[in-house]
N, C-alpha and C positions, 0 to 999 in steps of 0.2 A: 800876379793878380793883385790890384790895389783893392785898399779895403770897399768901395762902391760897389765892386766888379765882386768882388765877395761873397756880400750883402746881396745882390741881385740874381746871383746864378745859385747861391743856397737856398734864398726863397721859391726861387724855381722849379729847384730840385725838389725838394719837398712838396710844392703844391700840384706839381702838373707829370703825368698825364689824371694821378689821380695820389688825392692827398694822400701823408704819412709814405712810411719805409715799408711797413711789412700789412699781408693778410694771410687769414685762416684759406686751409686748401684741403678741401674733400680727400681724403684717403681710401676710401671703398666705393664700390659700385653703384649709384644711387639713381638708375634709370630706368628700372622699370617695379612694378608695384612688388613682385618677390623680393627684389632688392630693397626696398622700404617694411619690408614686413620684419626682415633681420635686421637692418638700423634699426628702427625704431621699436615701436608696437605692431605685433607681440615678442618677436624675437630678442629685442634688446633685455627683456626679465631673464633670460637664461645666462649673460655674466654677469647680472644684480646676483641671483642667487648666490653663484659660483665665489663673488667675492665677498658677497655678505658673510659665508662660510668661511672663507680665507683670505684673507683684506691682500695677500704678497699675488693674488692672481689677476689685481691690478694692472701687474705690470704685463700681465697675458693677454688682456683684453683691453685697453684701454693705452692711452698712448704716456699717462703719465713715466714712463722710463725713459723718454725721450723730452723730457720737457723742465722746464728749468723760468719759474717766474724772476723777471728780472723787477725791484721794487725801491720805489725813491719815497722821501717826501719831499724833494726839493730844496732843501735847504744849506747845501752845497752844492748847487750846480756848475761842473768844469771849473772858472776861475771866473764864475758870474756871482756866485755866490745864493742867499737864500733868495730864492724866486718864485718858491711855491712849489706843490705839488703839478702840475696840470703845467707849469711852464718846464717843465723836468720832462714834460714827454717825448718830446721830438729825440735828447739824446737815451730815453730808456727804448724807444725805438729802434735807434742807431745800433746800441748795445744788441737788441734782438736780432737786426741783421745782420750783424756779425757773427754770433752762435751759430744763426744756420748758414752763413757763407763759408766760414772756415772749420765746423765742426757738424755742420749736420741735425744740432739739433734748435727743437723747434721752443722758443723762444717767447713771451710774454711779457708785455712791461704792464705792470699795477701802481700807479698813483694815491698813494694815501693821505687822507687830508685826518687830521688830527689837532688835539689839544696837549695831548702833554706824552712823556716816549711812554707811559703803561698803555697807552690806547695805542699807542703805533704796535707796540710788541704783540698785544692780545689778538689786534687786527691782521697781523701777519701769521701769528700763531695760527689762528683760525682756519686759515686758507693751506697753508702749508702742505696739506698732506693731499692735495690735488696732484701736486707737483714730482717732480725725482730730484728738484735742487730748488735752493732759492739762493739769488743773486743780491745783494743788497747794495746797493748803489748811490751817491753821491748825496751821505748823511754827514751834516757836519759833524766837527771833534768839538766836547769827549761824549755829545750824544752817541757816537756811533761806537763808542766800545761798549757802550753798559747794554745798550740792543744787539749787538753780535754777539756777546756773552749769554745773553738772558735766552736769547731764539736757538742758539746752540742746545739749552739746558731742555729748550720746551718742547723742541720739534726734534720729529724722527727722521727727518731731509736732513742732509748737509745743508747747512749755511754758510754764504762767503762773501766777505764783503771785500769788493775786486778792490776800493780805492784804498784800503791797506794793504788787503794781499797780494793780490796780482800784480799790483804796483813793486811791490818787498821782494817778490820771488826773481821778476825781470830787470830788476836794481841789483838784488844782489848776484845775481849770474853774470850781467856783463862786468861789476867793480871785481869780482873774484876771477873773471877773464884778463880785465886789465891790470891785478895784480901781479896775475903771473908773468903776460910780459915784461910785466918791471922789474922782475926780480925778485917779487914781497911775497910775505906770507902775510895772512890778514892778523893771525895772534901777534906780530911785530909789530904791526901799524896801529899810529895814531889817529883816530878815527873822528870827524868832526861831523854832526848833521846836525843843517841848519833848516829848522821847523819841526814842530814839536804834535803836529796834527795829528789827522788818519796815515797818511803816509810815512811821515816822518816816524812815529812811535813804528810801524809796523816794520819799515826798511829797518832801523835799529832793532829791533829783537831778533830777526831773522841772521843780519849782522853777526849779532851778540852768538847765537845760537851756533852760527859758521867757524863760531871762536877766536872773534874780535875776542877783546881785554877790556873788561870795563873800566879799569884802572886807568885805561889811555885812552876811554871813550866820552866824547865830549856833545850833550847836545844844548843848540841854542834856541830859543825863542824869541820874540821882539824886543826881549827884558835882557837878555842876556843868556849867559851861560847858565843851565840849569845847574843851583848849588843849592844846600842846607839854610846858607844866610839871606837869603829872598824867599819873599812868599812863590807858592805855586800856581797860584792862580785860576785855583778851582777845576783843574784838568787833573782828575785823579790818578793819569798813567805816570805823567812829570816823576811823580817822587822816588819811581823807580833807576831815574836817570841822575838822581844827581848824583853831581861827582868835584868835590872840594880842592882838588888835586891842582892846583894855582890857577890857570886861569878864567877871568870872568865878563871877557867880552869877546866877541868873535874875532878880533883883531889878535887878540891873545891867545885866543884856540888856535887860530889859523897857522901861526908860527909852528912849523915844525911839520904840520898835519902830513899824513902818507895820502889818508883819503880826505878828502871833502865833498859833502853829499848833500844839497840843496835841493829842498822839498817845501817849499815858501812862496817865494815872492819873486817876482823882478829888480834887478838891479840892486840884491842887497849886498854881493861881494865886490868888495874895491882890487884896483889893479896891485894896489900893496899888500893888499892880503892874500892875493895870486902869488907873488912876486915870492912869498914868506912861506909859500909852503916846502914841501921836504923835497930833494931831491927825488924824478922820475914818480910825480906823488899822480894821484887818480882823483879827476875831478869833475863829478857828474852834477850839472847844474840841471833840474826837471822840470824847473815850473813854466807853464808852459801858455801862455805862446812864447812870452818876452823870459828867459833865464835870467839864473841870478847873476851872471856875468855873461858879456859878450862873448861866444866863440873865437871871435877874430881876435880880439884883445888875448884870451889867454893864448893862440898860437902864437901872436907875435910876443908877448914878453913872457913865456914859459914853452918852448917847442916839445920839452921834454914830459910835458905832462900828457896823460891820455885823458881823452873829455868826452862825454856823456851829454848829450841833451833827450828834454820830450821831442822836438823839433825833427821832422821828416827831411828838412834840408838843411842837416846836419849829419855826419857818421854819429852810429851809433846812438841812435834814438831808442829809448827807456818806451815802448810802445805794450800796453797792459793784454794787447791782441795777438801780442806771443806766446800769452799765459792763458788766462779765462775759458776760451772755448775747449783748448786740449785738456786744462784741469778739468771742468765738469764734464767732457765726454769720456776721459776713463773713468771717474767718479761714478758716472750710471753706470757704463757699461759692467763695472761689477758690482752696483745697486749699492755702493760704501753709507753708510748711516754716519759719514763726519766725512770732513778733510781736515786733516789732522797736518802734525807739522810732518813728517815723515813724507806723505803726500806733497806736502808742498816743497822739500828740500829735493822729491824725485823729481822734480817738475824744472826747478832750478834746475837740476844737474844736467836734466835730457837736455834745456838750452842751450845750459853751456857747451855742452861734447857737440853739440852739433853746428855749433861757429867755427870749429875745428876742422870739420869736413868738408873735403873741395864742394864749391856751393855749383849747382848747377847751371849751364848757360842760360837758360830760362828765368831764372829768378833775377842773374845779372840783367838779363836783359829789361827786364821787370823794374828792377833799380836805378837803370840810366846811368851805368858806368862803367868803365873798362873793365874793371875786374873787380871781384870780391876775395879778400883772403884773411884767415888768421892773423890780425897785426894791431897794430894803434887805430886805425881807421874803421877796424871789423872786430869788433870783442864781441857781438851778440844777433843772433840772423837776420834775417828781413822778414815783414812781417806775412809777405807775399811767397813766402818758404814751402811747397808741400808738405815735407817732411815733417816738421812739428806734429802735424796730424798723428801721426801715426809712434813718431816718438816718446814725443810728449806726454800723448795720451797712454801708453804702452807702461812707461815710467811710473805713469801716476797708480795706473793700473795694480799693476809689479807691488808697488808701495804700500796699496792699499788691504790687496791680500796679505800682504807679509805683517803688517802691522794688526790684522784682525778688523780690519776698517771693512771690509768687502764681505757681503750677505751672499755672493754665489762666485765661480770658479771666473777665471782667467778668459774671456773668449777666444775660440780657437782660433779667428783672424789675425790674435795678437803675438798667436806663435809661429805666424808663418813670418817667413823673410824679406 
């Protein structure tokens, strides 16, 4: 499909038969006058009381357990960049049909227009406890750590901001896949990530967290290698990154690297810098549409490397819709008041074990290719998987009680087999 063809069938899609992705859909009976007596007036005063009394019987009466505000201000949108709140909607849309196509639940996008992030945070603060999750979505960096931090601290919902997290958890499950087939252990490798953003910071700490080596972990910005002898550049996460340890250009990290992990730009890795990585090394270029290196270029002068793109036609596509809805539907389903890292390493892991598992004809079929299996071409599922559902979310689940994250028991669905 050339980009006109694009342009033409997406506007389409969106405008016709009736504008936007998603609407609100009636859940109870609301057709004859006794059925409006209990929606509304008088009946609807009897779970006012009921949770005026106990704010958790919310989740009894009221659909907040199932719901999850997905919220932008626009100012990273996809690889358009700041566009506004209100031009941020169609993909906080997107994001909502997705919740409830692969996890069920129902979904909300909010637009906030603001002047400075105390007003963004107070504004979402506000709203928060409508909800049983909030979703924070395509803020740029380093505005968006000081607001996931601060909304974390303020609000009694889990907050999660997918374009760090979910990004970080589905990165590092397929590089810790395609380590293994090489042979590597992650605390071995030399680790290079180039972009210093929402993503890049968060794929590295998770990284780090899986027991990379900071020692041999390298990350780049536009300026270079993050080091002591350069400024930072007003990104307050940077100074946790640097690392002095020789080199300080990408050209010189690259030499050697096991991993290289590109969350940036297009076109920013050269075929010598391909060429200089380590033997059988793992190399996930994300940004996406256009990567930081051509796929074809690294098969033809590195066959022995495994490679990661965003890109759907490409193996092994770094897709955040493998993560996000399984994470917040075990997240409510045991009502967790965070998602913590424990949470989110259960989420990684169900991933990964489950790229392992003969994949079913249906999903192949789904993919458009002879077979799916455990290898160079398959480290992470398709995003068209059933099973995620129910792993995924089972994991996060598991996670959540075990860590003290979870306000009530296990559902008994998750104990069956």
């Amino acid at each position: 499909m050339d980009h006109q063809q694009l342009h033409d069938e997406a506007l389409k899609y969106h405008e016709f038969p009736t504008p936007g992705k998603i609407k609100v859909v009636v859940t109870k009976p609301a057709e004859t006058s006794s059925d409006l007596t209990l929606a509304y007036s008088p009946g609807v005063a009897e779970p006012v009381r009921e949770i005026a009394k106990n704010p958790s019987d919310a989740f009894r009466y009221t659909g907040k357990g199932n719901s999850v505000a997905i919220i932008s201000n626009g100012t990273a949108i996809l690889g358009l960049g700041n566009l506004g709140p209100l031009a941020s909607k169609p993909v906080m849309e997107g994001k909502a049909l997705l919740f409830n196509r692969f996890a069920g639940i129902n979904a909300i996008d909010i637009e906030v227009k603001h002047d400075t992030v105390d007003e963004f945070i107070k504004t979402v603060e506000c709203i928060a406890d409508t909800f049983g999750g909030i979703n924070l979505e395509d803020i740029k960096a380093p505005e968006c750590f000081v607001i996931e931090r601060e909304l974390i601290k303020r609000c009694k919902v889990p907050v999660f901001h997918d374009d760090q997290h979910g990004t970080a958890i589905v990165t590092a499950a397929g590089i810790l896949n395609a380590l293994e087939l090489q042979g590597k252990k992650i605390e071995d490798c030399k680790v290079v990530c180039v972009g210093a953003g929402a993503a890049g910071v968060a794929c590295s700490n998770l990284l780090l967290a899986c027991g990379a080596d900071k020692k041999k972990f390298f990350m780049v910005d536009r300026h270079g290698v993050i080091r002591s002898d350069r400024p930072q550049y007003n990104n307050g996460e940077k100074p946790s990154f640097i690392n002095d340890a020789g080199p300080k250009t990408l050209a010189e990290a690259c030499d050697g690297a096991d991993i290289l992990l590109g969350v940036s730009g297009p076109g920013l890795v050269t075929e010598d810098e391909v060429k200089s990585l380590a033997p059988k090394a793992v190399l996930f270029a994300c940004s996406n549409p256009d990567p930081e290196v051509d796929p074809e270029l690294v098969k033809r002068v590195r066959p022995d490397i495994i490679m990661g793109t965003g890109r759907s036609d490409y193996p092994n596509q770094i897709n955040n819709v493998l993560c996000f809805p399984f994470l917040f539907r075990g997240t409510l389903d045991v009502r967790a008041t965070c998602i913590n890292l424990e949470m989110k390493k259960a989420a990684m892991n169900a991933i990964r074990e489950l790229a392992k598992e003969p994949v079913p004809a249906e999903v192949v079929k789904a993919a458009q290719v002879d077979k799916l299996e455990f290898g160079p071409d398959y480290v992470i599922p398709k995003p068209m998987d059933p099973r995620l559902l129910k792993q995924v979310s089972r994991a996060v689940a598991q996670a959540a009680v075990d860590s003290g994250a979870a306000t009530i028991p296990m559902p008994e669905h998750y104990m069956e087999d």
